[in-house]
NUBALUM-633064 format. One line per 4 residues: number of its first residue (from 1); their letters; for each residue x, y, z of N, C-alpha, C. Coordinates in steps of 0.001 Angstrom, whole numbers, plus 500000, padded with zeros to 6 digits. Layout:
// residues N
NUM	A	X Y Z X Y Z X Y Z; ... $
This chain:
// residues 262
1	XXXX	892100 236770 765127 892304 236349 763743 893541 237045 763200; 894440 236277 762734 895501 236876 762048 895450 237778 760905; 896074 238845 760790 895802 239588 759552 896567 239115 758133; 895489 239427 757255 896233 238598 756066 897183 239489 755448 $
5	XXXX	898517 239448 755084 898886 240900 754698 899042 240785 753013; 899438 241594 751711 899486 241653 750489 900644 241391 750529; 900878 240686 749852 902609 240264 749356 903265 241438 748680; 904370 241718 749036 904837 242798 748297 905074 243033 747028 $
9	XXXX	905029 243681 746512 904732 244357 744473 906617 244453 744296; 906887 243654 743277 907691 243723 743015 907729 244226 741179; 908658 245221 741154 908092 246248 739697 908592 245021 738235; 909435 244461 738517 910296 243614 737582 908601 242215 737082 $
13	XXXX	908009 241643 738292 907565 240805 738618 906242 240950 737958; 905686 242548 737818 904703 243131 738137 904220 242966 736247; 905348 243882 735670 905757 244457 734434 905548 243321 733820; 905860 242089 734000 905632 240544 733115 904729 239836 733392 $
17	XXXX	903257 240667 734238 902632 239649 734927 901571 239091 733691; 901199 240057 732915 900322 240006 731969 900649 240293 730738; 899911 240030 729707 900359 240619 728195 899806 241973 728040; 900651 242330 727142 900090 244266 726678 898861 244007 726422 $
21	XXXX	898007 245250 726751 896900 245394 726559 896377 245302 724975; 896106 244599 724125 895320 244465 722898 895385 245897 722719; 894212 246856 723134 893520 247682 722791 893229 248923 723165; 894266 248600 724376 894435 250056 725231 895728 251105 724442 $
25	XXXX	895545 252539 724211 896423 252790 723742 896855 253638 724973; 898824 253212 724243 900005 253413 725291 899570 254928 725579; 899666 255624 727169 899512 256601 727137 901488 257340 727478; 902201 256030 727540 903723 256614 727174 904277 254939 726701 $
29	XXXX	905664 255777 726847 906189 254449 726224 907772 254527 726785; 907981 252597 726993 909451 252617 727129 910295 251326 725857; 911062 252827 725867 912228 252259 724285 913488 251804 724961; 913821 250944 723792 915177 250244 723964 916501 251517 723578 $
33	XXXX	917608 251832 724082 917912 252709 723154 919495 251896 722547; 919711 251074 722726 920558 250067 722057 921700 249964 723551; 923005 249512 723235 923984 249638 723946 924749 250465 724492; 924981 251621 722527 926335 252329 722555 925232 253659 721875 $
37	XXXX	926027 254720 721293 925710 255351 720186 925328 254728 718676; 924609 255024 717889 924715 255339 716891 923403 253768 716878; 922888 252712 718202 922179 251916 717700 920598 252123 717918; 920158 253228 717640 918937 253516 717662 918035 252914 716928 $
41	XXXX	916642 252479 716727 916035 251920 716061 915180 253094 715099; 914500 252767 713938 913548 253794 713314 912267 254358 714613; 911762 252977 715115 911281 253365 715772 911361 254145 717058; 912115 253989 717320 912882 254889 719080 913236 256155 718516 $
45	XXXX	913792 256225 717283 913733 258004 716555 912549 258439 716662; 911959 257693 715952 910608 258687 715700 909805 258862 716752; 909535 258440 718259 908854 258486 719175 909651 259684 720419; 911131 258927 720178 912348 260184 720768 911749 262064 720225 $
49	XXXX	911858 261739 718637 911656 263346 717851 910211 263616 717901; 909220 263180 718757 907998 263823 719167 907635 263181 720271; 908653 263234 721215 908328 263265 722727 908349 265039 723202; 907589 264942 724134 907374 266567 725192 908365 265921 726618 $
53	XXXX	908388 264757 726840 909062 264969 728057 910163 262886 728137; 911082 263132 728582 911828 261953 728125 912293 261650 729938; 912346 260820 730501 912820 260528 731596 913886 258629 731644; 914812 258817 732013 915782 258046 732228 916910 258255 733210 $
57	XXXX	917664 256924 733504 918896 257556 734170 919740 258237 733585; 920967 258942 733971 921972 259968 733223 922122 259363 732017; 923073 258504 732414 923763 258002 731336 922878 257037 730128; 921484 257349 730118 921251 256361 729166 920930 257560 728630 $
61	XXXX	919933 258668 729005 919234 259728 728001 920661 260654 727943; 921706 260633 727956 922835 261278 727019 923237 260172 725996; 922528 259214 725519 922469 258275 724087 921495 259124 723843; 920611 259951 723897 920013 260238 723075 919555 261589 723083 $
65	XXXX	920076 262501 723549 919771 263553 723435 919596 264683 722043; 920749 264217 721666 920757 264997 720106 919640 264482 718953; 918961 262930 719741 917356 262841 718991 916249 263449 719292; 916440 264272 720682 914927 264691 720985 915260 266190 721627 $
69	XXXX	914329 267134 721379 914254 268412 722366 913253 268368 722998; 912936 266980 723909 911957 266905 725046 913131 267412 726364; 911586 267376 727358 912389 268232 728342 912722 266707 728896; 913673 266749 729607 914949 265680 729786 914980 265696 731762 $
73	XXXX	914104 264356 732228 914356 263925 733653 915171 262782 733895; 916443 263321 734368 917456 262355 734400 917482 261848 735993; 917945 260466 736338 917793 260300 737974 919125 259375 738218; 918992 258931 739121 920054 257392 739851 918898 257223 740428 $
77	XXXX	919757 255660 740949 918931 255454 741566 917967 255760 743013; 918826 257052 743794 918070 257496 744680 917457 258576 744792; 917238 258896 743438 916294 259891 743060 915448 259321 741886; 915453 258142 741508 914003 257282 740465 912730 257751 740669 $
81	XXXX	912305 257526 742051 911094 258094 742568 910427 259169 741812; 911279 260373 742450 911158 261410 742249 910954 262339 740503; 911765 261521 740138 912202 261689 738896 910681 260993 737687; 910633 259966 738393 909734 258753 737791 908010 259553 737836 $
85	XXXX	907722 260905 739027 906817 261470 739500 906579 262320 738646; 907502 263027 738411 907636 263968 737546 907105 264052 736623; 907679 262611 735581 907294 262225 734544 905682 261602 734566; 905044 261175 735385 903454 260788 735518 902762 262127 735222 $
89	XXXX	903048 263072 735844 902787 264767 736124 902712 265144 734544; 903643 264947 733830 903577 265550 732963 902800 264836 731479; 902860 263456 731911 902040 262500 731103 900919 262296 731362; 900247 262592 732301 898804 263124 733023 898376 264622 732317 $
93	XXXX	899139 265042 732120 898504 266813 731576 898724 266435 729801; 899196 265790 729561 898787 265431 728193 900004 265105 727534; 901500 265079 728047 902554 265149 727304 902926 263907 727010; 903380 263757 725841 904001 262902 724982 905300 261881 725720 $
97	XXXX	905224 261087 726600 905829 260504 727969 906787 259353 727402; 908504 259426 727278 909278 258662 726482 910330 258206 727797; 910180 256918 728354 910877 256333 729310 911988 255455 728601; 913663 255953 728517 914919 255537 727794 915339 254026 729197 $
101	XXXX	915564 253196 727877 916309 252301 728664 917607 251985 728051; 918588 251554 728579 920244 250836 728120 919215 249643 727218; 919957 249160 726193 919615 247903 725449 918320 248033 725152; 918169 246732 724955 916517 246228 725284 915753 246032 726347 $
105	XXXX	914714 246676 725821 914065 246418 727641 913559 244844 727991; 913615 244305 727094 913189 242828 727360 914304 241763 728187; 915314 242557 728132 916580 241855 728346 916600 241677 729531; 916697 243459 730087 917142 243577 731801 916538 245025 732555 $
109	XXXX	915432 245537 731642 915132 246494 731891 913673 246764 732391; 913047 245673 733417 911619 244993 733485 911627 245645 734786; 912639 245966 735764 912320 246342 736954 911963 248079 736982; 912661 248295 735513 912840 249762 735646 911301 250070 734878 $
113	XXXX	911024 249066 733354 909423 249582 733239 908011 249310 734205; 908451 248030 735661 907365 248293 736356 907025 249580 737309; 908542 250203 737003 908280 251614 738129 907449 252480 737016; 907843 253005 735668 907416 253651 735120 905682 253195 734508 $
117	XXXX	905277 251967 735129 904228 251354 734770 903537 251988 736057; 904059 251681 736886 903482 252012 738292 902964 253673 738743; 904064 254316 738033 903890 255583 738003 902803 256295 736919; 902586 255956 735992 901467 256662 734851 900342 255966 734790 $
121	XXXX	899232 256364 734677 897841 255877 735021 897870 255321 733457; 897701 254286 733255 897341 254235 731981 898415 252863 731298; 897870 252229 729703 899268 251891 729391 900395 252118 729173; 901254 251437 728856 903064 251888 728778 902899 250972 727489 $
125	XXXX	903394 251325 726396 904396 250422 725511 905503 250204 725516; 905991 249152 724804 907275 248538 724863 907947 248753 723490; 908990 249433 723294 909711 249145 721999 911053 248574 722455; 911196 247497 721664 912741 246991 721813 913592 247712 721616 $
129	XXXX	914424 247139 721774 916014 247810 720673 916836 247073 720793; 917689 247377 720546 919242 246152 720069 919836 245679 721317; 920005 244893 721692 920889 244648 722776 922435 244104 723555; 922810 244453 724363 924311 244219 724197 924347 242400 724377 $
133	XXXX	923265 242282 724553 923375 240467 724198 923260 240099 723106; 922866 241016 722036 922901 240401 720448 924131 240489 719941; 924493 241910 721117 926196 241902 720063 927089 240566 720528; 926950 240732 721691 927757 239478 722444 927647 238046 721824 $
137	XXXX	926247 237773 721471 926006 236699 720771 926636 236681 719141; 927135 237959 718777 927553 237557 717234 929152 237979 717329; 929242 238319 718589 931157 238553 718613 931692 237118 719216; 930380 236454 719900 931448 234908 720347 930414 233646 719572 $
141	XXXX	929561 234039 718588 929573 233527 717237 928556 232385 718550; 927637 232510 719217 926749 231788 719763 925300 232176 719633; 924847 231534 718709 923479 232088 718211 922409 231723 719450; 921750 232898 719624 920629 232887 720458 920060 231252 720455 $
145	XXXX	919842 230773 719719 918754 229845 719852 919173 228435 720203; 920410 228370 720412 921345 227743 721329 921733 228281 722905; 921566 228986 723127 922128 229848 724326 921134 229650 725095; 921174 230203 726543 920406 230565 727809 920955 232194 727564 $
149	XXXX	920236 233054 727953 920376 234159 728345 919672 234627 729885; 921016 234949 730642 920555 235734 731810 921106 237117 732323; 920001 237661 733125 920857 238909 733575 920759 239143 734990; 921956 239253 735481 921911 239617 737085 921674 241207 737124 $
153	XXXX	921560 241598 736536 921640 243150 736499 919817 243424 737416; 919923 243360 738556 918633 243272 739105 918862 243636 740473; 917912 244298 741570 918231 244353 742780 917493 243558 743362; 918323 242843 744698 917651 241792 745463 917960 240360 745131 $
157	XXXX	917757 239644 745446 918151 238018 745818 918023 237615 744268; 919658 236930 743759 919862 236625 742538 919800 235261 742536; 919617 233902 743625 919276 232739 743578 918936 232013 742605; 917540 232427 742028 916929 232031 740992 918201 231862 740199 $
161	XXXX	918445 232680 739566 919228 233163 738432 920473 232185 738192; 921314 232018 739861 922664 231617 739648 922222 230270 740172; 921241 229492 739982 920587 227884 739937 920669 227547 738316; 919662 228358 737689 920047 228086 736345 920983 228420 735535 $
165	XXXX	921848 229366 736551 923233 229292 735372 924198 228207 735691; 924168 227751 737108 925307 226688 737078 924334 224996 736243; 923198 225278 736525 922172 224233 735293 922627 224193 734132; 923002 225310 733398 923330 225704 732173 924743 225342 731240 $
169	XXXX	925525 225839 732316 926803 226141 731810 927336 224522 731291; 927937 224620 730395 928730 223367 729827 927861 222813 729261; 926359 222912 729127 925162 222377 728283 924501 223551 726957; 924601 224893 727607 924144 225845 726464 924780 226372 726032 $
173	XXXX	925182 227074 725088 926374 228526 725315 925589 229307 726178; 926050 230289 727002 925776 231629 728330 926043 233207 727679; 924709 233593 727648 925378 234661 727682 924460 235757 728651; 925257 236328 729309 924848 236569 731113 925477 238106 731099 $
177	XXXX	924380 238788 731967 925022 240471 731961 925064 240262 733633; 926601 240220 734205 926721 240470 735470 926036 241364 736166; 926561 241723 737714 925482 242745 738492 927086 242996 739195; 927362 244603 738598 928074 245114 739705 927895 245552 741017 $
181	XXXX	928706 245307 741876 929926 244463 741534 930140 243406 742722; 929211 242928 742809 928971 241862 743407 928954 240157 742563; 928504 240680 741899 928314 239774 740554 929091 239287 739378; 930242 239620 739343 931336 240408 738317 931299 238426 737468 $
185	XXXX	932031 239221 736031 932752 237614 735468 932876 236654 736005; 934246 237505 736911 935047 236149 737771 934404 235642 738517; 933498 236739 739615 932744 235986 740460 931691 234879 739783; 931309 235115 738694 930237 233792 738347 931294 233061 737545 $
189	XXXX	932317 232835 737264 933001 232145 736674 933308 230962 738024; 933933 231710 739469 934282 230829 740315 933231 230089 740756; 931737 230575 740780 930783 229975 741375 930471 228405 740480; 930966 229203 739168 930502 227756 738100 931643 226662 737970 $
193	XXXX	932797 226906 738805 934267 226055 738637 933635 225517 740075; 933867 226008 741018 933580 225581 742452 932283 224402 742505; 931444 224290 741534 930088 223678 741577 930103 222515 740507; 931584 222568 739961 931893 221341 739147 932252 221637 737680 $
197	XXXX	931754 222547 737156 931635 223383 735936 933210 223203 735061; 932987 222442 733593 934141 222433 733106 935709 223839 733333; 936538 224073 733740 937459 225064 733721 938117 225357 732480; 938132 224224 731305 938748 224219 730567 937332 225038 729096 $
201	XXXX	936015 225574 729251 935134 225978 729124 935544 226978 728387; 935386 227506 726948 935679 228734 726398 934958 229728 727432; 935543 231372 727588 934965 232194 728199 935189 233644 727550; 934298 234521 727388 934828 235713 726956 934013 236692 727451 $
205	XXXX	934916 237634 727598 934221 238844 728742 934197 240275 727010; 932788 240726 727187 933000 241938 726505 932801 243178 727500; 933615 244183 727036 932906 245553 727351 932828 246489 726829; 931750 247522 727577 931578 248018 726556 931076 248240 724964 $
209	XXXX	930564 247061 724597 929985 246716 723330 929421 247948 722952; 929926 248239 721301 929796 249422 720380 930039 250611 720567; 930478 250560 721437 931062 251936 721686 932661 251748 721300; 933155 253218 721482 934443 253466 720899 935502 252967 722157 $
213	XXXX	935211 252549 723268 936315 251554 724506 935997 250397 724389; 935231 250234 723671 935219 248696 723115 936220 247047 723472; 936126 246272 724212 937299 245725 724868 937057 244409 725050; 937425 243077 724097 937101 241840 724786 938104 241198 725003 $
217	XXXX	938188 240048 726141 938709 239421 727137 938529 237795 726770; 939223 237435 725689 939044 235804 725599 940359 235045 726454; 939350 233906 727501 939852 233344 728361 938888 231942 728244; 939902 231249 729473 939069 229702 729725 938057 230224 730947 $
221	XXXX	937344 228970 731679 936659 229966 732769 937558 229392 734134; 938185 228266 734153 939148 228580 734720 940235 229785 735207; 940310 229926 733873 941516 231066 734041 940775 232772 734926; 939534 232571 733954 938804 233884 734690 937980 233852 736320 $
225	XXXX	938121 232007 736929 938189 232290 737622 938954 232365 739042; 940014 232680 738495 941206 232679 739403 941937 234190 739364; 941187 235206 738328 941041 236385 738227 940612 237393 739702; 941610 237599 740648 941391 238433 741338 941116 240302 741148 $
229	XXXX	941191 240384 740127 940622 241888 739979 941629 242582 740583; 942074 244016 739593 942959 245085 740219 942182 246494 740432; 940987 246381 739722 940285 247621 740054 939512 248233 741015; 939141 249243 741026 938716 250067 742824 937612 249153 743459 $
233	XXXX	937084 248545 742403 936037 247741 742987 936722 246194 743087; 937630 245886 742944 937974 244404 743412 937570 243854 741626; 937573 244363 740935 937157 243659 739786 938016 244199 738783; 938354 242945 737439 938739 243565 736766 938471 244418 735463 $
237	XXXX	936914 244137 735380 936060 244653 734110 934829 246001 734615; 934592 246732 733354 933879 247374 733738 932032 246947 733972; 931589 247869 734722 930439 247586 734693 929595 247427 734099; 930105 247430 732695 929121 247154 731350 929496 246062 730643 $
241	XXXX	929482 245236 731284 929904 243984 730730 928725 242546 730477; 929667 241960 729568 928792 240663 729427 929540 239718 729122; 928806 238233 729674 929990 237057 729749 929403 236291 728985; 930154 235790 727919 929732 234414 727425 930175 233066 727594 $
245	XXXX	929841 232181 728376 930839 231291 728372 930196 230078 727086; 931117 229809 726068 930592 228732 724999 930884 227345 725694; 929782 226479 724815 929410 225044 725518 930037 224074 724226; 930286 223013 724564 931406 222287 723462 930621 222263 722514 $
249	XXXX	930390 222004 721144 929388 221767 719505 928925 220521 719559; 929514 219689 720733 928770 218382 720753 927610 218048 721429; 927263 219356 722219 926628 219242 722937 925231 220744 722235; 924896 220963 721413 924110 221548 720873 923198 221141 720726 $
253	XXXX	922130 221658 720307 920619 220951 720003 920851 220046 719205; 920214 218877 719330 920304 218295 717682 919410 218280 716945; 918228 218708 717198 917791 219442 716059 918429 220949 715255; 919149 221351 715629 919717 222332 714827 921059 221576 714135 $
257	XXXX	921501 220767 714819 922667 219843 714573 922375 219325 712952; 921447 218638 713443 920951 217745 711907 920865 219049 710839; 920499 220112 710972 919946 221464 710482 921456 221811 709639; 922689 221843 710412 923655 221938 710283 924037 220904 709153 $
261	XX	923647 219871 709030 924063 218672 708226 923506 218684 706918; 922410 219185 706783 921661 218962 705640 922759 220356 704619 $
């Protein structure tokens, strides 16, 4: 008889399988902590300034350090594990357990709360926060509720993802957080020209959003994708980027259209 084996647990997969528990209370929690500096929410303060122990990668818990004097587990990714252990350890003995994410965690940050889900016995809450797709959406003036939003920012087979973006493009406005650096602008710009995708397509690359290097890139997607990149990585943007490509006004909902008319 063949053995049946368990499909493998995927943390991203895991984290969205169900709704928050009604009634279980969070025994930690993971916050949004915005993009840049200074976009913290009331709520991510006040959970930050009475945390005992805060765990994130480097660069997100130095957004927030000067909010909390929890003790501070910083990782990459080949020390998450470890780091992620730590933090169960100390949220098991009773401490106040604050898992920092970039943006919103709803956005692109699902793989990182099924580890920290995986790791603490108990529930996790979710607090949002601002995200560099809201800014993106009000610097290229494409309101969410017109748009597709995707994020490659994920490890492992992006298929799914780049089916419905070449589905998308020239029908929604896009607004898409690449995956360095495999993933870059240009590269999904050429994938969406190569597959038929208008060239003549507004396109705009931000980076950096709210912070003080702040830097956007308005182009066609043509043009961006014929963008060979001068930087160490073959690319020409940084890794904090986000692409919007806008879809013509004729092609908008029309129920918001008519919305527009009245």
């Amino acid at each position: 008889m063949t053995e049946e084996r368990e499909a493998p647990s995927r943390p991203g997969t895991d984290a969205a399988r169900r709704p928050e528990p009604p009634d279980e209370e969070p025994v930690a929690h993971a916050v949004g902590v915005g993009p840049g500096p200074g976009q913290l929410t009331g709520r991510a303060r006040s959970l930050l300034s009475g945390a005992d122990v805060v765990v994130g990668f480097e660069t997100v818990v130095d957004l927030v350090r000067e909010h909390t004097d929890a003790t501070t587990l910083t990782c990459g990714y080949k020390d998450e594990a470890a780091a992620l252990e730590g933090f169960a350890d100390r949220v098991a003995a009773g401490a106040a357990g604050v898992a920092v994410l970039m943006g919103d965690p709803n956005v692109s940050g699902y793989q990182f709360l099924g580890k920290v889900e995986r790791a603490v016995e108990g529930a996790v809450g979710v607090v949002p926060g601002v995200s560099s797709v809201q800014v993106a959406a009000s610097r290229a003036r494409t309101p969410l509720e017109r748009s597709t939003v995707l994020s490659f920012h994920r490890r492992g087979s992006v298929e799914g993802v780049l089916d419905r973006f070449t589905r998308a493009v020239g029908r929604q406005h896009l607004l898409v957080i690449p995956r360095p650096y495999d993933w870059m602008p240009e590269d999904l710009a050429r994938h969406a020209v190569d597959r038929g995708a208008d060239p003549g397509l507004d396109a705009l690359v931000f980076e950096r959003l709210t912070q003080a290097e702040e830097t956007t890139t308005r182009s066609t997607l043509g043009t961006l994708a014929g963008d060979t990149g001068d930087g160490p990585e073959g690319t020409a943007f940084s890794d904090l980027s986000v692409l919007a490509v806008r879809a013509p006004q004729a092609r908008a909902d029309p129920a918001t259209a008519m919305e527009d008319e009245e």
